[in-house]
C-alpha positions as CSV (number, residue, x, y, z in Angstrom):
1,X,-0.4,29.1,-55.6
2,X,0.0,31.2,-59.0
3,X,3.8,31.9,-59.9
4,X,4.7,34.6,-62.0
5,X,8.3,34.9,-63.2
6,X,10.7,37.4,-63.9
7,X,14.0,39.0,-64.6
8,X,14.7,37.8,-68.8
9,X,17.9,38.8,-70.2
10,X,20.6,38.5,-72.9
11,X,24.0,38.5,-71.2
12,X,27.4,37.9,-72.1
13,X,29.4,34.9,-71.0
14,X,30.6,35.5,-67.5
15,X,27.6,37.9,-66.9
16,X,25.0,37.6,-64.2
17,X,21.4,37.6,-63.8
18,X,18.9,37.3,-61.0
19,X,15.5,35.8,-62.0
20,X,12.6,35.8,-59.3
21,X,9.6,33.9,-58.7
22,X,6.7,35.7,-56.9
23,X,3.7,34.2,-55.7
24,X,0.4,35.3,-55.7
25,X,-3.5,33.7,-53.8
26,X,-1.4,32.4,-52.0
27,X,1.8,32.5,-49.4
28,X,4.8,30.7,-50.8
29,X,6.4,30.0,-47.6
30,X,4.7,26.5,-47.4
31,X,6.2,25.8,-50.8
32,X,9.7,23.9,-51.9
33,X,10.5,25.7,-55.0
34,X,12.4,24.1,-58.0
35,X,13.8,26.5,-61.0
36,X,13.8,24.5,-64.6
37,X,15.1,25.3,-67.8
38,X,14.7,24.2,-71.5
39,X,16.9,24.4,-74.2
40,X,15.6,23.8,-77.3
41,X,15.2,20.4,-78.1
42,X,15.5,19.6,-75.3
43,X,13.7,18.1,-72.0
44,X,13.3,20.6,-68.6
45,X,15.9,19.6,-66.7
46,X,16.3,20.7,-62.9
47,X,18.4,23.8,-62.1
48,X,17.9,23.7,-58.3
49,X,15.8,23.4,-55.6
50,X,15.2,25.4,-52.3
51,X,13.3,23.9,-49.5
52,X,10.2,25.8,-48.0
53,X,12.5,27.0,-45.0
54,X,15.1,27.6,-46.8
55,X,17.4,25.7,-45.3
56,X,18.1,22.9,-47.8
57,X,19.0,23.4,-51.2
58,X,20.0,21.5,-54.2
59,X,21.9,22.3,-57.2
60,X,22.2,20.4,-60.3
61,X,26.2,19.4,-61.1
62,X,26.1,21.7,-64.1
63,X,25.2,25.2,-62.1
64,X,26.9,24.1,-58.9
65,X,29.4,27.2,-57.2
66,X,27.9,29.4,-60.0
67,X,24.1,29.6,-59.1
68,X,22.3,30.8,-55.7
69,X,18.7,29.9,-55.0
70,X,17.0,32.1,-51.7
71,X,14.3,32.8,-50.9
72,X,12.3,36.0,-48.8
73,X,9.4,34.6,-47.2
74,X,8.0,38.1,-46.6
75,X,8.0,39.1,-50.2
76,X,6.5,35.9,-51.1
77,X,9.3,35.7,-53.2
78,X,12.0,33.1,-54.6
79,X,15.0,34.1,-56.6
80,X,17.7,32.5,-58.7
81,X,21.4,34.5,-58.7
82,X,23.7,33.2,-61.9
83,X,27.1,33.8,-62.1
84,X,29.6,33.2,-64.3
85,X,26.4,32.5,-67.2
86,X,27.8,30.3,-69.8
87,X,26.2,29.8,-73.5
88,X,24.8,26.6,-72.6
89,X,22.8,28.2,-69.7
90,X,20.8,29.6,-72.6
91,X,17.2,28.6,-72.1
92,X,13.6,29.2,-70.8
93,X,13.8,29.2,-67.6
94,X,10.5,28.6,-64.8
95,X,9.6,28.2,-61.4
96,X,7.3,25.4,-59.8
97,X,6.2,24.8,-56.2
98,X,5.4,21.8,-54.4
99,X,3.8,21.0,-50.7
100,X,5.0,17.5,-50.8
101,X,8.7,17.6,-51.1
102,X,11.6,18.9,-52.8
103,X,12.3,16.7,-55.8
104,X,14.4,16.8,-59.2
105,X,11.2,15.5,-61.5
106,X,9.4,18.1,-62.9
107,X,6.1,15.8,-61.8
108,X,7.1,16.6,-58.0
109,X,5.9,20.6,-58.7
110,X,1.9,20.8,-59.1
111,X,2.1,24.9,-59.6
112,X,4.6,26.7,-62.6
113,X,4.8,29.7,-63.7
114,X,5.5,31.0,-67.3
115,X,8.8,30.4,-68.4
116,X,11.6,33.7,-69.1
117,X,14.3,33.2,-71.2
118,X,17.6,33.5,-70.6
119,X,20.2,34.4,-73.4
120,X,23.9,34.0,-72.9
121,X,25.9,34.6,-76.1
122,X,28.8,37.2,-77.1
């Protein structure tokens, strides 16, 4: 499956964005879908996870209560809601898909798509 991110922005803290992840050759709805993120100088940590029903989700401690991961099947489509955006929520973000399970290891996710950045800062 080919992802293709979207939804970049510079926001100030206690702004929102919504970033999506649409699929292409292929249906996502198959897929578990993980968002990551960089910082720089950093390694790509896990944001959260949604599995392919949409029915389980994980978020990592750091974006817990303030992010939202769904997903619309029909649009082939995965999004990620943020809330409350902090300055250390600055980073590239990106999407990956997996078939075999929903995991917090960026080697779980076989497909990725380009990364957008995300800017918090006042």
């Amino acid at each position: 499956v080919q992802l293709q991110a979207s939804g970049e922005g510079s926001v100030q803290p206690g702004g929102s964005l919504r970033l999506s992840c649409a699929a292409s050759r292929s249906t996502l709805s198959t897929y578990n879908v993980a968002w990551f993120r960089q910082a720089p100088g950093k390694e790509r940590a896990i944001v959260g996870a949604i599995d392919w029903s949409g029915g389980y989700t994980y978020y990592a401690d750091s974006v817990r209560d303030r992010f939202t991961i769904s997903r619309d099947n029909a649009k082939n489509t995965v999004f990620l809601q943020m809330n409350s955006l902090k300055p250390e929520d600055t980073a590239v973000y990106y999407c990956a898909a997996s078939e075999s399970g929903v995991g917090i290891h960026p080697t779980t996710y076989k497909s990725w798509g380009q990364g957008t950045q995300v800017t918090v800062s006042s």
